[in-house]
DRENDO-1510 file (C-alpha; in Angstrom, 1 decimal, always signed):
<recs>
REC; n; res; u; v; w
REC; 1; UNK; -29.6; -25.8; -18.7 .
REC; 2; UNK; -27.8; -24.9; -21.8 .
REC; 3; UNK; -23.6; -23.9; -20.7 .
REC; 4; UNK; -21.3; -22.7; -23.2 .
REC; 5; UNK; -17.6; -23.7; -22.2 .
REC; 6; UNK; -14.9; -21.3; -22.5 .
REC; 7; UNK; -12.2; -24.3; -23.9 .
REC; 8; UNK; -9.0; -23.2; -24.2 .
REC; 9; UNK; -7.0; -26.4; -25.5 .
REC; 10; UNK; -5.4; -26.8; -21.6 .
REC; 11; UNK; -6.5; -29.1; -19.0 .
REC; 12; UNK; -8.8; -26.8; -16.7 .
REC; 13; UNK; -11.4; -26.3; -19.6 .
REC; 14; UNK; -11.1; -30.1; -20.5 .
REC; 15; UNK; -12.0; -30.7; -17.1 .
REC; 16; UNK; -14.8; -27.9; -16.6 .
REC; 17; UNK; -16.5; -29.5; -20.3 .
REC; 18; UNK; -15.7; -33.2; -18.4 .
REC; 19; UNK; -17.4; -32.4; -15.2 .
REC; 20; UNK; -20.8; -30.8; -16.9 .
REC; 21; UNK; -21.3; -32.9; -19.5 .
REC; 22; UNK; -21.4; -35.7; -16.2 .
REC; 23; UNK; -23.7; -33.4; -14.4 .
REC; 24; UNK; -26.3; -33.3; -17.2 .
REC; 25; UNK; -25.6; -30.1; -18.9 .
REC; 26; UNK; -26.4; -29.5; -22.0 .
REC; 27; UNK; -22.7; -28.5; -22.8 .
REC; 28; UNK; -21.7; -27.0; -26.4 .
REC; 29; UNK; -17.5; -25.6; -26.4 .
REC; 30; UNK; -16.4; -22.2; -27.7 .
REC; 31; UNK; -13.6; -21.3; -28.4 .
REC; 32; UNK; -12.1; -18.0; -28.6 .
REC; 33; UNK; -9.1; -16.6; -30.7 .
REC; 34; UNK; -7.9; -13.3; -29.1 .
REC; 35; UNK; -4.4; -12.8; -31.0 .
REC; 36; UNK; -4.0; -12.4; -34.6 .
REC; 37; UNK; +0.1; -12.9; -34.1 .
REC; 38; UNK; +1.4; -14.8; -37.1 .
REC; 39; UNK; +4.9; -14.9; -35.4 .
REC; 40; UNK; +6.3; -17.9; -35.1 .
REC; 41; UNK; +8.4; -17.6; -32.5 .
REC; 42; UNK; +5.6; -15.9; -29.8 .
REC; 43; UNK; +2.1; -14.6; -29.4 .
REC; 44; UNK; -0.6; -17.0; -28.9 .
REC; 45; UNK; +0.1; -19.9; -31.0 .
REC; 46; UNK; -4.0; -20.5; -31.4 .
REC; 47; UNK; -3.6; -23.1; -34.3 .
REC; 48; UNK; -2.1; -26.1; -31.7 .
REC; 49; UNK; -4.3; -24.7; -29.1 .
REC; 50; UNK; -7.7; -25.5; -31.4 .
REC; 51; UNK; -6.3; -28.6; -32.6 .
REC; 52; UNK; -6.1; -30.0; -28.7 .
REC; 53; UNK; -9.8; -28.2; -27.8 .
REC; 54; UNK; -10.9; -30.2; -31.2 .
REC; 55; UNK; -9.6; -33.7; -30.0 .
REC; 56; UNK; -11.1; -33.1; -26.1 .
REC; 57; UNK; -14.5; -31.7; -27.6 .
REC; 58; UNK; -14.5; -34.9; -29.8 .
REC; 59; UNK; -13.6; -37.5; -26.9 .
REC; 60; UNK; -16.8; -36.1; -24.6 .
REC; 61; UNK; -19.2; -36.1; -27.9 .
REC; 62; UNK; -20.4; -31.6; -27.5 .
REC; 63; UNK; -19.9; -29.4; -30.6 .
REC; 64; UNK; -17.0; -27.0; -31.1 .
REC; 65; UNK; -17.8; -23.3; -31.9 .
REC; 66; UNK; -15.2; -21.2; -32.7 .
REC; 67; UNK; -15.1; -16.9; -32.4 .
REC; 68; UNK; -12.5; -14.2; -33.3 .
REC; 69; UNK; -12.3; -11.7; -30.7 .
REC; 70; UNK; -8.9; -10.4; -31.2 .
REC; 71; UNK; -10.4; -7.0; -32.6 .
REC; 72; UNK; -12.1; -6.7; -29.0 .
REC; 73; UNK; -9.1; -7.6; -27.4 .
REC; 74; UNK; -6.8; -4.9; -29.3 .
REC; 75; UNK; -9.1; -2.5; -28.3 .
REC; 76; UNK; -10.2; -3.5; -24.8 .
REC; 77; UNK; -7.0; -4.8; -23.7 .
REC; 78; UNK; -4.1; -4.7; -25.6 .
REC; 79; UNK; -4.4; -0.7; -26.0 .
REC; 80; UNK; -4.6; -0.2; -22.5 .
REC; 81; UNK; -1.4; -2.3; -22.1 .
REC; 82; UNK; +0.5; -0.5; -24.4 .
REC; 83; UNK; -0.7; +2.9; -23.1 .
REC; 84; UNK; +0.4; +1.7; -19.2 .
REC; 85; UNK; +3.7; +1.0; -20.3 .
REC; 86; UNK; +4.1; +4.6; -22.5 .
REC; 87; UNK; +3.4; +6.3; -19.0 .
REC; 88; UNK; +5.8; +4.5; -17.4 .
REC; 89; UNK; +3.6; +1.9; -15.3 .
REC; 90; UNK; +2.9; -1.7; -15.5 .
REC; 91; UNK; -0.3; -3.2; -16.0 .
REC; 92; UNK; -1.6; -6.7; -15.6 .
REC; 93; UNK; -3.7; -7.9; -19.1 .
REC; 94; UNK; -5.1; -10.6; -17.2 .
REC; 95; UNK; -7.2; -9.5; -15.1 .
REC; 96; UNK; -8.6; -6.7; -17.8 .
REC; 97; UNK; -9.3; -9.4; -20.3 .
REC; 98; UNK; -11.3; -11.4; -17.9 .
REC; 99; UNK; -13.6; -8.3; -16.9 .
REC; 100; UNK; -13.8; -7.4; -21.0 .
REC; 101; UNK; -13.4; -10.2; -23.3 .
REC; 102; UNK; -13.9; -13.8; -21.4 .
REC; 103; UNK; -17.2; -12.4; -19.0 .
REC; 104; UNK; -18.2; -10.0; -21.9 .
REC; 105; UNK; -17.4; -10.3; -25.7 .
REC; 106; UNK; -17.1; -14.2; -25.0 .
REC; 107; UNK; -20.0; -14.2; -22.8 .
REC; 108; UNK; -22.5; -12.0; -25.8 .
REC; 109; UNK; -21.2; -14.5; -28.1 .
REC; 110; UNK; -22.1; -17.4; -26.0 .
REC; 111; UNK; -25.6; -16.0; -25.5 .
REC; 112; UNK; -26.2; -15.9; -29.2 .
REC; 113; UNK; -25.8; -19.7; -29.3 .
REC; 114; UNK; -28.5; -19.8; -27.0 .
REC; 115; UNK; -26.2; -20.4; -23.6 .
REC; 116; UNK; -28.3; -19.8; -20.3 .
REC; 117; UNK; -24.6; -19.6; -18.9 .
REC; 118; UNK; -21.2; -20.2; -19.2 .
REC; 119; UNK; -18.3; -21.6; -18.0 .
REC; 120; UNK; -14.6; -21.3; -17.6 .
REC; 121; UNK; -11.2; -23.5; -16.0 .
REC; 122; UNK; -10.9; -21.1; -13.3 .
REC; 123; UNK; -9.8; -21.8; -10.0 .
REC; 124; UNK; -12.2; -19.9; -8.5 .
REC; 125; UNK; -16.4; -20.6; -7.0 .
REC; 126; UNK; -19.2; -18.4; -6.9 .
REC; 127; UNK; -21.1; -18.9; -3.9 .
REC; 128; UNK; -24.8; -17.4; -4.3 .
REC; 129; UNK; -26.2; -16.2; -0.9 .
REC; 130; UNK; -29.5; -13.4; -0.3 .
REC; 131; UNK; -29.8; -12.8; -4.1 .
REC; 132; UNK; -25.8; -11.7; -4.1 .
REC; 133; UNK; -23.0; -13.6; -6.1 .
REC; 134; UNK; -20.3; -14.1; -3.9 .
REC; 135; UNK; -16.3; -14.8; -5.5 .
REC; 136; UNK; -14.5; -17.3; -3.4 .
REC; 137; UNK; -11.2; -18.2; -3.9 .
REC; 138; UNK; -10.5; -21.9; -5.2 .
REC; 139; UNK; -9.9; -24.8; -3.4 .
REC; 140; UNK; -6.1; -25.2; -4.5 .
REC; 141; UNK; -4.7; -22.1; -3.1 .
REC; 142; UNK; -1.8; -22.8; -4.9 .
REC; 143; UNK; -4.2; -22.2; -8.2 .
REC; 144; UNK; -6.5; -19.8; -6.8 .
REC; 145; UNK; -7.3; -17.4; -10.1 .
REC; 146; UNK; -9.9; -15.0; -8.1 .
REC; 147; UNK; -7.2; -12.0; -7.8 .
REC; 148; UNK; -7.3; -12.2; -11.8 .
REC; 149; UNK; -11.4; -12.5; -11.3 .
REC; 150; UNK; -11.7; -9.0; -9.4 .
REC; 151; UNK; -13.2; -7.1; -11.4 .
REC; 152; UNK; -16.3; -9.3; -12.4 .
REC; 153; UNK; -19.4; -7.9; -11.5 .
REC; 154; UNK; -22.9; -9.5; -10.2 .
REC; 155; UNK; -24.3; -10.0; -13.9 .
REC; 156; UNK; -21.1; -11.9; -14.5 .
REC; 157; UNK; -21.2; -14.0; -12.4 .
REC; 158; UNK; -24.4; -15.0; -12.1 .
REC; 159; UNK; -24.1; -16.7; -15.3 .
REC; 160; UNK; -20.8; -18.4; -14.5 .
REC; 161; UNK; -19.8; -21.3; -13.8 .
REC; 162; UNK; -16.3; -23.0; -12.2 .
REC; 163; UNK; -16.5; -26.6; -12.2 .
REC; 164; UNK; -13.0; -27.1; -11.4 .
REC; 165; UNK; -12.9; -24.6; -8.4 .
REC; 166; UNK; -13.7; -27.1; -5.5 .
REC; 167; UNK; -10.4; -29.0; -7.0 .
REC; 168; UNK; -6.7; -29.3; -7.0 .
REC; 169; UNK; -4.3; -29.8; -9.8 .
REC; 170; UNK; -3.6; -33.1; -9.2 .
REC; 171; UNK; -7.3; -34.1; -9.2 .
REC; 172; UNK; -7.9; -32.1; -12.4 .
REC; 173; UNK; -5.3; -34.0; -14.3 .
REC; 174; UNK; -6.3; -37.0; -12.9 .
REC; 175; UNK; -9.7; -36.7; -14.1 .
REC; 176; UNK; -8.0; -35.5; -17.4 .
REC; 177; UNK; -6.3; -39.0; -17.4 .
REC; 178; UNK; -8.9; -41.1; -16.2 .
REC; 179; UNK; -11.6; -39.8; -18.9 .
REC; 180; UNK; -8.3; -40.0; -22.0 .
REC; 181; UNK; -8.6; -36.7; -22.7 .
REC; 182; UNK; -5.6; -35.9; -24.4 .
REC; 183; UNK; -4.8; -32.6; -23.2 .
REC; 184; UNK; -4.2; -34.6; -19.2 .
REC; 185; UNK; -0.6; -34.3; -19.3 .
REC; 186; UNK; -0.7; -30.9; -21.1 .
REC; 187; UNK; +2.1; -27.8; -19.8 .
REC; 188; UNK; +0.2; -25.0; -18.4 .
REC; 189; UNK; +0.1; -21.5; -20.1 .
REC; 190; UNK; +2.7; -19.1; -18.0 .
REC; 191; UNK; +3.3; -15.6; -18.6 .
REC; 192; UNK; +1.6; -13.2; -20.9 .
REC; 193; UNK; -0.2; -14.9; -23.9 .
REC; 194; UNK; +0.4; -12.7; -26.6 .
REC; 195; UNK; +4.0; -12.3; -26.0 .
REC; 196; UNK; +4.3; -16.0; -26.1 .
REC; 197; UNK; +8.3; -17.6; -25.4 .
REC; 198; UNK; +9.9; -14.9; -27.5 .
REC; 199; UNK; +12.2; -12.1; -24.9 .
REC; 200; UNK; +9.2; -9.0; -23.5 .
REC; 201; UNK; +11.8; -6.2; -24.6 .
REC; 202; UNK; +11.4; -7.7; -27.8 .
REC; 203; UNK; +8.1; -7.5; -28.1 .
REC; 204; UNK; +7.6; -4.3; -26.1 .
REC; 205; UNK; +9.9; -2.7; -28.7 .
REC; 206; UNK; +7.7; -3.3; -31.9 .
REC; 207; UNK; +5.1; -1.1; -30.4 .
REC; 208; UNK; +6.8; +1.1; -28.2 .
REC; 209; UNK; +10.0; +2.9; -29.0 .
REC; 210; UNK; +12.9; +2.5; -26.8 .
REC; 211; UNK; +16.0; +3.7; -26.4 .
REC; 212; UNK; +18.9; +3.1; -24.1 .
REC; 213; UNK; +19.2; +5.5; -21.3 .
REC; 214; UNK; +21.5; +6.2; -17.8 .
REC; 215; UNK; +21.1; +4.4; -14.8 .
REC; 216; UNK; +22.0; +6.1; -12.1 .
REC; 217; UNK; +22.3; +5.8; -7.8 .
REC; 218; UNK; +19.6; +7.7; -6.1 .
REC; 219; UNK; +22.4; +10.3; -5.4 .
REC; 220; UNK; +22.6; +10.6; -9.4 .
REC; 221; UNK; +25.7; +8.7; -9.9 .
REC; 222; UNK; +25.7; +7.1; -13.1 .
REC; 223; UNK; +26.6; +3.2; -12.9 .
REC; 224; UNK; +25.4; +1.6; -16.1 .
REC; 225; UNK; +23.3; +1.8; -19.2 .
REC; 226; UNK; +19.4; +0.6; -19.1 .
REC; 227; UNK; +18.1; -0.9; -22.8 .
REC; 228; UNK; +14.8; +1.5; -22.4 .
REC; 229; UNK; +12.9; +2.8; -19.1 .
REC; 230; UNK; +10.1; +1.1; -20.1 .
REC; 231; UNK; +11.4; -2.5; -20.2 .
REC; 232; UNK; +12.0; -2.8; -16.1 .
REC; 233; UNK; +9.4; -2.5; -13.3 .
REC; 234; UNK; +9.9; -1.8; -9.2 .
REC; 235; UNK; +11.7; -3.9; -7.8 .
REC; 236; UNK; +13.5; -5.6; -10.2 .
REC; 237; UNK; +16.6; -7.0; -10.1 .
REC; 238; UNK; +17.6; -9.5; -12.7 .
REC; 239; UNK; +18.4; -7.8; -16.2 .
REC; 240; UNK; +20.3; -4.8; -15.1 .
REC; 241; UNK; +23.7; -5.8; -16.0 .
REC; 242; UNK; +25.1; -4.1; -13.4 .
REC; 243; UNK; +28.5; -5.3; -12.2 .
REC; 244; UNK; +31.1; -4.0; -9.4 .
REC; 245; UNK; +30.8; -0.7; -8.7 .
REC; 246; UNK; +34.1; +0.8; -7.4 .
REC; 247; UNK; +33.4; +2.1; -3.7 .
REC; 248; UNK; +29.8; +0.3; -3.7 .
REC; 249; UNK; +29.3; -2.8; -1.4 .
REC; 250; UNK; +28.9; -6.1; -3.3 .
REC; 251; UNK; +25.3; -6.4; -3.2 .
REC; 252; UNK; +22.7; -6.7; -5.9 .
REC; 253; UNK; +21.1; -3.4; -7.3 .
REC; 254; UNK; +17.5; -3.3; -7.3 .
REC; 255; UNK; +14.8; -0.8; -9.4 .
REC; 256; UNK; +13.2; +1.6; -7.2 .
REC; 257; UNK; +12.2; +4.3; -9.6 .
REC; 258; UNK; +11.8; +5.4; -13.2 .
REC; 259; UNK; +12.1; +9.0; -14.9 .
REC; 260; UNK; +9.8; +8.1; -17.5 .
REC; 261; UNK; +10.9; +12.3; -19.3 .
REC; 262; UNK; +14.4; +11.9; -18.7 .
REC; 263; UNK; +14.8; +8.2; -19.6 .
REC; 264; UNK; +16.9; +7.0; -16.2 .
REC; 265; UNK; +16.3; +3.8; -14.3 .
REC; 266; UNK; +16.6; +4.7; -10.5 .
REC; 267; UNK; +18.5; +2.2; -8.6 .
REC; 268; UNK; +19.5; +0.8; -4.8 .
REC; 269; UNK; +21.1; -1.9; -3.2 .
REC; 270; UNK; +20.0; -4.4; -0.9 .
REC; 271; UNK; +16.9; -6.7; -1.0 .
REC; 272; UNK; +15.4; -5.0; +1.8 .
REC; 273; UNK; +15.9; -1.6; +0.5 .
REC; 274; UNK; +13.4; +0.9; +2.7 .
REC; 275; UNK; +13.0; +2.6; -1.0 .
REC; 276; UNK; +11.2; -0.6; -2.0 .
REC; 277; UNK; +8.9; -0.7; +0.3 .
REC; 278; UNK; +5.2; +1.7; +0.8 .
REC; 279; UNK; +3.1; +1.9; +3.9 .
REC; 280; UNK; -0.1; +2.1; +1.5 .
REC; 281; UNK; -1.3; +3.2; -2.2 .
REC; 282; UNK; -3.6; +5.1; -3.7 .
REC; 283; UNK; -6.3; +3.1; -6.4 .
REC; 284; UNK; -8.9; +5.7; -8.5 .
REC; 285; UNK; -10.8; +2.8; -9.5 .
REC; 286; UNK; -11.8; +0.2; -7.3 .
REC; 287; UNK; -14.6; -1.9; -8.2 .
REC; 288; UNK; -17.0; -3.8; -5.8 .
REC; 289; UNK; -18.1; -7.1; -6.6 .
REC; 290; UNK; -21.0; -6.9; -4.9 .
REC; 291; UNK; -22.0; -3.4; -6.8 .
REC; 292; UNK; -21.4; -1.4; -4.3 .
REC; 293; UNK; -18.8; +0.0; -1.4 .
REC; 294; UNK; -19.0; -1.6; +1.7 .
REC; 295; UNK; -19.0; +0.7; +4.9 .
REC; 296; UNK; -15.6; +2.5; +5.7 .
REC; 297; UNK; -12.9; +2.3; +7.1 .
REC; 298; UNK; -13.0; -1.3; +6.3 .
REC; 299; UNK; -10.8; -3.7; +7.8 .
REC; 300; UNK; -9.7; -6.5; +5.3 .
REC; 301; UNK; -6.7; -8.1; +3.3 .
REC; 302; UNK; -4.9; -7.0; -0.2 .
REC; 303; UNK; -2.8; -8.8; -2.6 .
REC; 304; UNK; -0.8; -6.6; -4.7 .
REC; 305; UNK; +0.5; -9.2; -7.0 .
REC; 306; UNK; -0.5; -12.7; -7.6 .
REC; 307; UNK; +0.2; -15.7; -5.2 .
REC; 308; UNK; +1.4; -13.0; -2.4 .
REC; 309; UNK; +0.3; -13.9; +0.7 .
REC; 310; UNK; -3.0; -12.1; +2.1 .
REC; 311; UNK; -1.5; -8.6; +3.9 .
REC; 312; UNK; -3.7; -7.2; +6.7 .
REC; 313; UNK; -4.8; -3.6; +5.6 .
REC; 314; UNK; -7.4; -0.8; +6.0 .
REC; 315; UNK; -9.5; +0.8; +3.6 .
REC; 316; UNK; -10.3; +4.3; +3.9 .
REC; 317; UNK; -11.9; +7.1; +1.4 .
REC; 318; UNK; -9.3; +9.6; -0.2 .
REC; 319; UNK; -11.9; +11.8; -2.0 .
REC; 320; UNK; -14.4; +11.0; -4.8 .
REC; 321; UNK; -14.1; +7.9; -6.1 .
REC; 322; UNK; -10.3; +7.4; -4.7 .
REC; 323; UNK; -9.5; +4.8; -2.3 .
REC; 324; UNK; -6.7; +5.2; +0.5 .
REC; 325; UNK; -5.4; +1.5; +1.2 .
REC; 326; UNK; -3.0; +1.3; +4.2 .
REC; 327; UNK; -1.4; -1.7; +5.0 .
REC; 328; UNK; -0.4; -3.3; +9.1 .
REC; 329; UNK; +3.2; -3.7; +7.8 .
REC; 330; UNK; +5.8; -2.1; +4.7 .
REC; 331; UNK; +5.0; -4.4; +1.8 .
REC; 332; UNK; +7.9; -4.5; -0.8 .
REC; 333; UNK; +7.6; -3.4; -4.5 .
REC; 334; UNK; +4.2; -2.1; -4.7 .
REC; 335; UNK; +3.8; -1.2; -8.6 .
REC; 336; UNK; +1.6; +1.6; -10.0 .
REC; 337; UNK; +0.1; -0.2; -12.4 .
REC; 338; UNK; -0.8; -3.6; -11.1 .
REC; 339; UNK; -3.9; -4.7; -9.1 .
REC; 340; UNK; -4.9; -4.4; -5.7 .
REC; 341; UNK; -7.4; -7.1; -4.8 .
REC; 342; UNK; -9.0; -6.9; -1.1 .
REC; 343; UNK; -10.2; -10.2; +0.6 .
REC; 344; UNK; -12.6; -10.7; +3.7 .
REC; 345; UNK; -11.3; -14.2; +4.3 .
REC; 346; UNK; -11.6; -16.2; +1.1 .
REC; 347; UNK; -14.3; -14.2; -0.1 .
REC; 348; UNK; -12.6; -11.6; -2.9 .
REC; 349; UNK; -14.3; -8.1; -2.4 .
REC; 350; UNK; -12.9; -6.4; -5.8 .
REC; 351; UNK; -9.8; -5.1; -6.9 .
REC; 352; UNK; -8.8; -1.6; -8.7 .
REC; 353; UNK; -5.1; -0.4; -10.7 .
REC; 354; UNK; -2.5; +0.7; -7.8 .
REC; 355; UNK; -2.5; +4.6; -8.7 .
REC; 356; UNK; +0.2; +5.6; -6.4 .
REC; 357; UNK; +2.0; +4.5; -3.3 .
REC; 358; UNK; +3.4; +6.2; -0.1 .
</recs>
């Protein structure tokens, strides 16, 4: 079997192309550029990236490939982000660039160099059970990448492949060390690619105007100056430079709305706010992994942000094509804009944008 490797010049791919080319594969490496940022100072700095995918490709003897997919990208991903945050919300890239570039554009152009599959460095394993494809969250729970895998479907993932979902860290950069691949001790990749280690306002601001605004009580006094609505999400507390308030209690303010028309940052104190916290939300687009909706009300868990702990919910209809997700207890700063992923155990079900909350 002929498997195309999605390397990405980190240590999970290393380890995926490692552990096939032991198995027997037929393993050949692709890898994809998705940013066209020339900035030095952010954006996905490909060039070092390539150079590291070059030296790990060249220690386990397969072929490099190379693709530009950044014009996909812009236009499957990268518009969408910029659109979430010009209405005010705010989106997760991730999980939108898995579902349209790595298990689509990558995968077509793996298939033209004759792959009869693929694989990635996800922590994630595909369990294959009564024809179905099955996404099971990996090993490592600490790693576990299947909320950011939700919305694959069963053509996906029938031709994927996650070697280094039955492993931890440790045991991935152990193998990494133990085979000298040079990318072992490598930092992993954090944050949003394409901003890269430059500030976000920064680079929200080339592509979306902003301009300072009021931020006000949620009795409308005004207690400070926001750098642009569209820079701060639910919930937020660092970067509001809010100091003492006269007749205010010394406690941290926290975001718990934005006036998107009127340009004001809503604010509150305390951690445990009741303003921060929703019963349930509303998603208009939940996708099934196994193609189709189970039978409702359905009983189940959500994550509404990476690495949260599973929450205990219930799944109801709310019209056509709308989804009414109800959680067993208040879960704090639940953000229009982000992903809702339900589990049955460690078996991810699918995932849809958080429409609304209440």
């Amino acid at each position: 079997m002929k498997v195309v490797v999605g390397v990405s010049g980190g240590v999970d791919s290393s380890v995926a192309a490692l552990l096939l080319k032991e198995e027997g594969y037929d393993v050949q490496a692709l890898f994809m550029k998705n940013w066209n940022e020339t900035d030095p100072d952010g954006g996905c700095m490909w060039e070092g990236d390539v150079e590291d995918a070059m030296q790990v490709c060249e220690a386990l003897h397969i072929p490099l490939n190379t693709v530009d997919l950044s014009d996909q990208y812009w236009q499957r991903v990268f518009s969408n982000f910029l659109e979430e945050y010009r209405t005010g919300r705010t989106p997760n890239p991730d999980v939108l660039c898995n579902q349209e570039v790595k298990f689509s554009a990558f995968m077509e152009e793996a298939l033209k160099l004759g792959a009869d599959c693929i694989a990635t460095g996800h922590y994630a394993r595909i369990v294959h059970r009564d024809g179905n494809c099955l996404l099971k969250k990996g090993v490592d729970h600490n790693k576990d990448q299947s909320y950011f895998l939700c919305r694959l479907d069963q053509g996906q993932l029938a031709r994927s492949l996650f070697p280094v979902g039955e492993l931890t860290k440790p045991q991935v950069r152990m193998l990494a060390q133990q085979a000298g691949l040079a990318t072992h001790d490598k930092k992993d990749s954090t944050g949003i690619c394409f901003v890269g280690e430059r500030p976000f306002r920064e680079f929200l601001a080339r592509y979306i105007p902003v301009s300072r605004g009021e931020i006000r009580t949620t009795t409308g006094e005004v207690i400070g100056e926001h750098d642009g609505v569209y820079l701060y999400t639910l919930g937020q507390r660092q970067g509001l430079g809010i100091g003492g308030v006269p007749d205010k209690p010394d406690e941290p303010w926290y975001v718990v709305d934005k006036d998107i028309t009127a340009n004001v940052l809503v604010v509150a104190q305390g951690h445990d706010n009741p303003l921060l916290f929703s019963r349930g939300l509303v998603s208009g687009d939940l996708h099934w992994i196994a193609g189709h909706s189970p039978a409702l009300p359905l009983a189940c868990t959500a994550k509404t942000r990476y690495r949260q702990p599973d929450q205990a919910c219930r799944v109801e209809a709310d019209g056509p094509d709308r989804w009414r997700i109800e959680f067993e207890e208040p879960q704090r700063a639940v953000t229009p804009g982000q992903y809702v992923v339900l589990y049955d155990g460690d078996t991810c079900l699918g995932g849809g944008v958080i429409d609304s909350t209440f």
